[in-house]
C-alpha positions as CSV (number, residue, x, y, z in Angstrom):
1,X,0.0,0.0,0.0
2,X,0.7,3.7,-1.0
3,X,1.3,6.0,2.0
4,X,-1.2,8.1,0.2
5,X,-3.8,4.8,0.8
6,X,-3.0,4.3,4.2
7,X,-3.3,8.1,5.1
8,X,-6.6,8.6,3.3
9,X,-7.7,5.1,5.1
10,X,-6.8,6.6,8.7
11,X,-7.9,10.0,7.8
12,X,-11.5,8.6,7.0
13,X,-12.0,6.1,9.7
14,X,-11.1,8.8,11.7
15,X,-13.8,11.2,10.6
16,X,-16.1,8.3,10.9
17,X,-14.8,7.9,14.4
18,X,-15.4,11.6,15.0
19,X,-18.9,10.9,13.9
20,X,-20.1,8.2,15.9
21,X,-19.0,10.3,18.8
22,X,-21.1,13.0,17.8
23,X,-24.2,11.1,17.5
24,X,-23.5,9.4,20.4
25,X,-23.9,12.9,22.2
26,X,-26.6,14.2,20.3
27,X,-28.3,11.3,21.9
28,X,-27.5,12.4,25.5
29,X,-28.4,15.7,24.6
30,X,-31.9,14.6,23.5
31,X,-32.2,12.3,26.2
32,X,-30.9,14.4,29.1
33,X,-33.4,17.2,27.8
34,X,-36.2,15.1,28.1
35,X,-35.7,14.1,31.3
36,X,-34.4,17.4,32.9
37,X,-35.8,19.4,30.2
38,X,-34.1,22.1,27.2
39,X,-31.7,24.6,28.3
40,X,-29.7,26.5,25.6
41,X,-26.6,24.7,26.2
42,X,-28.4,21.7,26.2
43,X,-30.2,22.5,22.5
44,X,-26.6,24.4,21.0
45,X,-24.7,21.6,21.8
46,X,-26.8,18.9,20.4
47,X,-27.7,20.9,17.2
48,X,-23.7,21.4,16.7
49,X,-23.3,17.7,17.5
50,X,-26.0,16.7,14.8
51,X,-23.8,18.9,11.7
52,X,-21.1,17.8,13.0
53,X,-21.6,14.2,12.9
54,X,-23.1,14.4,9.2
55,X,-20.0,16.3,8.4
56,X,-17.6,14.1,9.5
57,X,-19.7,11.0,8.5
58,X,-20.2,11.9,5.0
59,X,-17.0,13.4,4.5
60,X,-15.3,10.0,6.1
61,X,-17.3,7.7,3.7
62,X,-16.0,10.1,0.9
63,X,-12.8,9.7,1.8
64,X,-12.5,6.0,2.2
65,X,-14.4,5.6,-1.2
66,X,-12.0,8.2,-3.0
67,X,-8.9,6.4,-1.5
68,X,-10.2,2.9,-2.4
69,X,-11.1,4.2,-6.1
70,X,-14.8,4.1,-5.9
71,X,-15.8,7.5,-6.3
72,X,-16.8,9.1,-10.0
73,X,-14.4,11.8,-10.9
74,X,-15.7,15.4,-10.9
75,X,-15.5,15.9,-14.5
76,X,-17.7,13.2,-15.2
77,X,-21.1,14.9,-16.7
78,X,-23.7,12.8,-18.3
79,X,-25.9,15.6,-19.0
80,X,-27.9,15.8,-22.5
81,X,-26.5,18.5,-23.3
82,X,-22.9,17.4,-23.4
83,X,-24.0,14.2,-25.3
84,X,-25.6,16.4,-28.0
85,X,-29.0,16.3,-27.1
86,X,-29.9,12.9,-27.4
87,X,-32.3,11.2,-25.4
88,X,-34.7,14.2,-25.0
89,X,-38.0,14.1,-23.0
């Protein structure tokens, strides 16, 4: 394996780690304002916790993906109107 590989590897389990943490206290959040009810620093931290763990989830999944060579390229477009307009409506 590359270096690149085994960096992009650790860099997205890492994010993914990152993410499971962070739903993991989203769920606190919810459940500790339930029982003891919403304070601001209850409802902040869980709604930071939340884009947080999306972030770091998605971007970790990209990143694995990419590394492992699963991902489209960017400059892949398979829009009509790069294929000369066939296939219309």
């Amino acid at each position: 394996m590359s270096v690149k590989s085994v960096v992009g590897r650790l860099a997205g389990w890492l994010l993914l780690a990152v993410a499971g943490v962070a739903a993991l206290n989203v769920a606190w959040m919810v459940a500790s304002s339930a029982l003891w009810g919403v304070t601001t620093a209850r409802f902040l931290t869980g709604w930071f916790s939340a884009g947080l763990a999306l972030t770091a989830g998605l971007t970790g999944y990209v990143v694995r993906q990419r590394v492992a060579g699963n991902v489209i390229p960017l400059n892949y477009d398979v829009s009509v109107a790069f294929r000369g307009g066939q296939g219309g409506l």
